[in-house]
C-alpha positions in Angstrom: 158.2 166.8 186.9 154.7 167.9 188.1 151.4 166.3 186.9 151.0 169.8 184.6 154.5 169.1 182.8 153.6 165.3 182.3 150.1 165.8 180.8 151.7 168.7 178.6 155.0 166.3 177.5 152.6 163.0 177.2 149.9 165.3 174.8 152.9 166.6 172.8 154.2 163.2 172.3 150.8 162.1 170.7 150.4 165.7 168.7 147.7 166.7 170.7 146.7 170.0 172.0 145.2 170.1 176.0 141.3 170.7 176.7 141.4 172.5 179.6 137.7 172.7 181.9 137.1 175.5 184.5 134.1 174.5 186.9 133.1 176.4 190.3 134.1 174.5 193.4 130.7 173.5 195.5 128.1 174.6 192.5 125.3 173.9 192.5 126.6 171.7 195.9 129.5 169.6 196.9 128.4 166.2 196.2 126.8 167.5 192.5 130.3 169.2 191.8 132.4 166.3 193.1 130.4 164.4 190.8 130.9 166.5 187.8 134.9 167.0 188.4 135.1 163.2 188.6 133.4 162.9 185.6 135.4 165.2 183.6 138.3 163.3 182.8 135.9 160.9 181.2 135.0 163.5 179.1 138.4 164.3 177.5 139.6 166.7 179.9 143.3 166.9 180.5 143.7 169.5 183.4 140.9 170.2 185.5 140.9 174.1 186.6 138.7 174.3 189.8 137.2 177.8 190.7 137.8 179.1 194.4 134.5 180.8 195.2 135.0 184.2 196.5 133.0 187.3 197.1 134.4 189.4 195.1 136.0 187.7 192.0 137.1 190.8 189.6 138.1 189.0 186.7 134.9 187.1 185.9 131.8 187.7 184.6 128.5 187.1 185.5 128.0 183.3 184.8 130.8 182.2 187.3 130.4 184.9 189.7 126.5 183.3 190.3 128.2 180.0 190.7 130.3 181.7 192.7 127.7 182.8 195.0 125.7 179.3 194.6 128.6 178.1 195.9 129.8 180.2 199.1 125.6 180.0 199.8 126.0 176.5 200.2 129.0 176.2 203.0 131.9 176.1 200.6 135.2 176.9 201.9 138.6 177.0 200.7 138.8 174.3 203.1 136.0 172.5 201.8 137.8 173.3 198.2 140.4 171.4 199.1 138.6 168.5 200.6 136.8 168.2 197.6 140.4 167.7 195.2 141.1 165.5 198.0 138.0 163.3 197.0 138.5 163.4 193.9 142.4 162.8 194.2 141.2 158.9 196.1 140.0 158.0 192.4 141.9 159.8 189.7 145.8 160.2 190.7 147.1 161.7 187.4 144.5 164.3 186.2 146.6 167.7 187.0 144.3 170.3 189.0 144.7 173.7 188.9 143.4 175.6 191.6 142.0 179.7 190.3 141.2 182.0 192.5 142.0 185.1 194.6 144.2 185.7 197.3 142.1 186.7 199.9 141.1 183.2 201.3 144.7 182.3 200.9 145.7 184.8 203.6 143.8 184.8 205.6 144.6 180.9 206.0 147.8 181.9 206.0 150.3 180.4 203.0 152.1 178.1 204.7 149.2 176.1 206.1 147.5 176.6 202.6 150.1 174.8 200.7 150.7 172.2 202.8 147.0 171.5 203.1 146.9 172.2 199.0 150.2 169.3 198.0 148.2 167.1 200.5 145.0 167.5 198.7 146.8 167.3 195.3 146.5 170.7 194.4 149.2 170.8 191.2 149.1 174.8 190.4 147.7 178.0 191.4 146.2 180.7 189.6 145.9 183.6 191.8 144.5 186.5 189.9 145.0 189.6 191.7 148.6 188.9 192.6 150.8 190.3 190.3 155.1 189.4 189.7 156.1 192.6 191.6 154.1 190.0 194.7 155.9 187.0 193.9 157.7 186.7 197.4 154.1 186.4 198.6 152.9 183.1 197.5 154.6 182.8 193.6 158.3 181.5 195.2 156.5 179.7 198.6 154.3 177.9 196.2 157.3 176.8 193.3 159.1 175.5 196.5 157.0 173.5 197.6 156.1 171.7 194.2 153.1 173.9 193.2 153.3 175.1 189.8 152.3 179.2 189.5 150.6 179.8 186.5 150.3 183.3 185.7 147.9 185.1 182.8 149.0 187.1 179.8 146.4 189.6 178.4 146.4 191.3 175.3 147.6 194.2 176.8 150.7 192.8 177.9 153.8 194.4 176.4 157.0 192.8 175.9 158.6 194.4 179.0 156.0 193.3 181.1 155.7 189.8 179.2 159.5 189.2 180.6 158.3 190.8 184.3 155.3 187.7 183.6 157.4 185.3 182.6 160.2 185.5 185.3 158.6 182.9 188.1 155.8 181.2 185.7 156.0 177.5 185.7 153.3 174.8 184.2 152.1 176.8 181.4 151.1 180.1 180.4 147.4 181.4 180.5 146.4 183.5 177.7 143.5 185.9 178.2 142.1 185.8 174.5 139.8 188.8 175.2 139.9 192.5 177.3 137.7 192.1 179.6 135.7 189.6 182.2 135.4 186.1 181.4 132.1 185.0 179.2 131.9 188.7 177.7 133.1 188.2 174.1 134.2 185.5 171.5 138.0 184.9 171.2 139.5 184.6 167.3 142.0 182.6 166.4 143.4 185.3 163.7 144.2 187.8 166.7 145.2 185.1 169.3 148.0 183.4 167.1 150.9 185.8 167.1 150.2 186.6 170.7 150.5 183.1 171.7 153.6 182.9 169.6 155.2 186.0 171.4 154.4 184.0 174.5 155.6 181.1 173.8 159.0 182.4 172.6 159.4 184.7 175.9 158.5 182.2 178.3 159.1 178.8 176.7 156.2 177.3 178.2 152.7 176.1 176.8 150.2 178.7 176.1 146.8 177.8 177.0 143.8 179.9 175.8 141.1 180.8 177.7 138.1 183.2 177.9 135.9 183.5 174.6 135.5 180.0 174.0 132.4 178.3 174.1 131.8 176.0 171.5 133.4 172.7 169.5 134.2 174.8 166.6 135.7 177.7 168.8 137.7 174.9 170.6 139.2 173.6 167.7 140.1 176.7 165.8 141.5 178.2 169.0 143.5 174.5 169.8 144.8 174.7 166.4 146.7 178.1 166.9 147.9 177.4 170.8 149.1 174.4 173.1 145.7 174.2 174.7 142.2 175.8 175.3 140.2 176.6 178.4 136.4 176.8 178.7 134.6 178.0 181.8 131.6 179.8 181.5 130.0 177.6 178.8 130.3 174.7 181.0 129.4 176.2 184.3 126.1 177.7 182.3 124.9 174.2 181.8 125.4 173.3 185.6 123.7 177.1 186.4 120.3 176.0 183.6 120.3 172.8 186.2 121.3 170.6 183.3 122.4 167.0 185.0 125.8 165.6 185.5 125.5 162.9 182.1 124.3 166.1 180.3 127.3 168.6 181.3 129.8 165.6 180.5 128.6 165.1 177.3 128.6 168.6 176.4 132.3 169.0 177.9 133.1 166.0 175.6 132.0 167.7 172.6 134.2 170.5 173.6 137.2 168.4 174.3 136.6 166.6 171.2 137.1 170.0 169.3 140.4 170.6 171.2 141.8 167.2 170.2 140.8 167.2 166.7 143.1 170.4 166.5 
């Protein structure tokens, strides 16, 4: 059982939904970000999603694709990713971290070295966004063998044919992409996000967590109530971009988290 399926089955024992945070790897810095990801746990966070920066990252808005740029301005790596999980891993062995990003960096490290260098750091899933199933052979199946969970995201877009295509080589938990579009661009509603998380949940069997859309206490909860979990990025990565300090950013991620649990 990875640290994903153990944080999902211990939350489920207690009827509680999962608050999952996104933050940028390296923004503003390393030693502010490690600081903030060691924090978070503190703040009610069960799985800790940490951005890969990357030049050219399609699927997000413009919040995160500043700290993004903050981030690759200041020397981070996907090596230096990893050697921050692998600080953060000396003081917190449970929290699961998902790793999001693209596949470029991957490659060009080349997968085998990446995943052993990524289960040494403590990496416990990936979410690579611009491989899709018909890639799986690429780093989906190298990655579930070598005790990585592959999270892959469901849109509203996606079909029931496609939703089994999704579904085939998914493992940890399903991420549900509230909203068309990039990431901090609309609001997500619970009304339209409850029978697609139910469809989900059906096909794949797995959690659904929510993402994109979700920026506030009220949004958390109301989105927690109608899925297994809830993501927020942008929000949070905004108060590190306004330059907001570490006890600051915790405590609003704490009020977020709160909202999740009180689903």
């Amino acid at each position: 059982m990875s640290r994903i399926d153990a944080k999902f089955a211990d939350l489920k024992t207690r009827g509680k939904k999962a608050f999952v945070s996104y933050v940028m790897a390296g923004d503003p810095d390393f030693d502010r970000s490690l600081e903030v990801v060691r924090g978070l746990p503190s703040a009610g966070v069960d799985i800790i999603e940490l951005g890969l920066p990357f030049t050219d990252p399609m699927a997000d808005g413009p919040t995160i694709q500043l700290a993004g740029q903050r981030a690759l301005e200041g020397g981070m790596t996907l090596l230096r990713t990893l050697e921050l999980a692998r600080a953060f891993r000396t003081q917190d062995d449970t929290t699961p971290i998902v790793l999001m990003g693209y596949y470029n960096p991957i490659y060009s490290m080349g997968v085998d070295k990446f995943l052993i260098a990524a289960k040494a750091a403590g990496i416990d899933g990936l979410i690579v966004v611009d491989l899709p199933p018909e890639e799986d052979e690429e780093l989906c199946l190298p990655a579930q063998a070598a005790g990585i969970n592959f999270i892959r995201l469901a849109t509203p877009t996606t079909d029931d044919k496609r939703l089994t295509r999704v579904a085939q080589n998914t493992s940890g938990f399903v991420y549900y992409v509230s909203i068309t579009g990039i990431t901090g661009a609309a609001e997500a509603d619970a009304g339209d996000v409850s029978p697609a998380v139910e469809r989900i949940r059906t096909a794949t069997g797995l959690p659904v967590v929510v993402g994109f859309g979700v920026n506030t206490p009220e949004k958390s909860r109301t989105i927690a109530q109608v899925a297994d979990g809830v993501v927020v990025g942008s929000a949070i990565v905004s108060q590190i971009a306004a330059g907001k300090s570490t006890a600051d950013v915790l405590a609003f991620v704490k009020t977020l988290s709160d909202g999740a649990h009180s689903a």
